[in-house]
N, C-alpha and C positions, 0 to 999 in steps of 0.2 A: 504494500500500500504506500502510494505517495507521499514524504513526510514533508515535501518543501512547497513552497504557494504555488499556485498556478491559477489561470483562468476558469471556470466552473460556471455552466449555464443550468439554471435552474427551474426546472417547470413544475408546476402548483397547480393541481387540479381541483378548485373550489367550488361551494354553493357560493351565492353573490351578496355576500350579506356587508352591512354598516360596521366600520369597529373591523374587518380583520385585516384592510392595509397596516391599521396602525398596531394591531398583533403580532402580525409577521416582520414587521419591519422593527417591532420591538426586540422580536428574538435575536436579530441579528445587532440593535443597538447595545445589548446586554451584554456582547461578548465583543462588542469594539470592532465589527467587522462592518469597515464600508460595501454598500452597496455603488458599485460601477455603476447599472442602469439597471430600472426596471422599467415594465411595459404589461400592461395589463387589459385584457379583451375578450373576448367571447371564444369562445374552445368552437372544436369542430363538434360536440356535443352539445346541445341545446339546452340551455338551461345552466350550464358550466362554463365558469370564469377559468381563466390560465393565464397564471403569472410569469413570468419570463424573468427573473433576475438573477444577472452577470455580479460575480464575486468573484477576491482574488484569496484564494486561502488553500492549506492544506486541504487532501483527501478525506483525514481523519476528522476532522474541523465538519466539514464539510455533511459528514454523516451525521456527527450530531446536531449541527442545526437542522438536516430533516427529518430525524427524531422528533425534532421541538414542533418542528413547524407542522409535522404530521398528528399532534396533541390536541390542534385547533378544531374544535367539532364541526367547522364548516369544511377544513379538507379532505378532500377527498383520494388524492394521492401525492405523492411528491419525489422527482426523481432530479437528479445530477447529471451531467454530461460534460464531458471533454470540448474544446474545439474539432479534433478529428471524428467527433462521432456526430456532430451536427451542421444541420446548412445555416449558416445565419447571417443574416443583413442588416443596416443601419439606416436610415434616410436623412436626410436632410434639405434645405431650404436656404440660399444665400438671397438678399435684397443688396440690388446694385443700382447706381447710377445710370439710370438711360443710355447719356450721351456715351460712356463708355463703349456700350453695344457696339455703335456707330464707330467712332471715333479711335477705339485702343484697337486693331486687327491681332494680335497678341492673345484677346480676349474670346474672340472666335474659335481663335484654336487651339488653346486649354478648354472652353466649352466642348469641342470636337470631340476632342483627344480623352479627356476623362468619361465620356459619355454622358455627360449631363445633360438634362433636358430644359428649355425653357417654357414657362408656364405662365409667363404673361411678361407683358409688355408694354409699358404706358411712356405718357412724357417725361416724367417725374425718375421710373426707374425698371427693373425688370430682374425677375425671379428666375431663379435656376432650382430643380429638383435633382438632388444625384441620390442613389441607391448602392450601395457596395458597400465591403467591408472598412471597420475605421479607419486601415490606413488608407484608402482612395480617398475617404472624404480628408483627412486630414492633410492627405497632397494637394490637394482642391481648396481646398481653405487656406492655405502655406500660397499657393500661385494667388488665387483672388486677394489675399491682403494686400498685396501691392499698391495693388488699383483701389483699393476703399473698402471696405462692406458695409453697407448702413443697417441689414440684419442679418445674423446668424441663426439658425434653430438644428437641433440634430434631436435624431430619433432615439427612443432604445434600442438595445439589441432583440429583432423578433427570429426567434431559431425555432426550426424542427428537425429531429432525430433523424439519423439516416436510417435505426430499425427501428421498426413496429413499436408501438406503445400500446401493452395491454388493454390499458383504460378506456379505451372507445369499445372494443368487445365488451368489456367487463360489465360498460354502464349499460350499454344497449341492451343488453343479457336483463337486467333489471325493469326496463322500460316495457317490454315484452310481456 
């Protein structure tokens, strides 16, 4: 077993109830472990939330917080993952200066080149959507600084497992 930190993606299989963001997020303020991101939305099961939060810590660590967080009477499951065992992506949002668009040709082809998309366009200024891992966006935000940003926003991290996840059999099994 792992003794030394690493990246760990965390999925929370919940009911959607009031009071357990700030349960789950206690467990983890209890033992002093920053949460990297999280991101929270509707499961591919109906009726179930699924939490999505990136920590950096031991293996060991790692188990006993989903211990903890497994005690919570609204969860319903909770598992760990690696980076090699999941796909997972970031998004983000930059607001820029219009006239740049125009004006910096520089600007065009860092937009190309990272794959980013633009999503609006006015006199004032013009949005870019990028979707990839942190470090594209953070190469993408390293080149646009130059030029200005007048807003930044980044996403959490949303991952899915590359195997199976019991819990949609299991719940469905129930529904039935």
């Amino acid at each position: 077993m792992a003794t030394e930190q690493q990246l760990y993606t965390i999925s929370i299989y919940t009911e959607n109830n009031i009071g357990l963001l700030n349960r789950i997020s206690a467990i983890f303020q209890r033992r002093r472990i920053n949460i990297e991101s999280l991101n929270i939305s509707v499961s591919e099961i109906e009726g179930v939330s699924r939490f999505t939060i990136l920590v950096n810590m031991t293996e060991v660590n790692v188990k006993k917080i989903l211990g903890q967080i497994e005690k919570q009477v609204e969860v319903i499951k909770a598992y760990y993952h690696e980076d090699d065992e999941t796909i997972f992506q970031e998004s983000c949002l930059f607001k820029i200066k219009s006239d740049l668009l125009f004006e910096e040709r520089q600007i065009q082809n860092i937009i190309k080149e990272s794959n980013a998309r633009i999503v609006t366009v006015n006199k004032a200024f013009f949005v870019l959507e990028k979707s990839g891992r942190r470090s594209e966006i953070e190469l993408l935000h390293r080149e646009l600084s130059v030029f200005g940003i007048m807003q930044f926003v980044r996403s959490a991290r949303i991952a899915v497992t590359k195997d199976e996840l019991k819990i949609t059999k299991m719940l469905n099994a129930f529904k039935n």
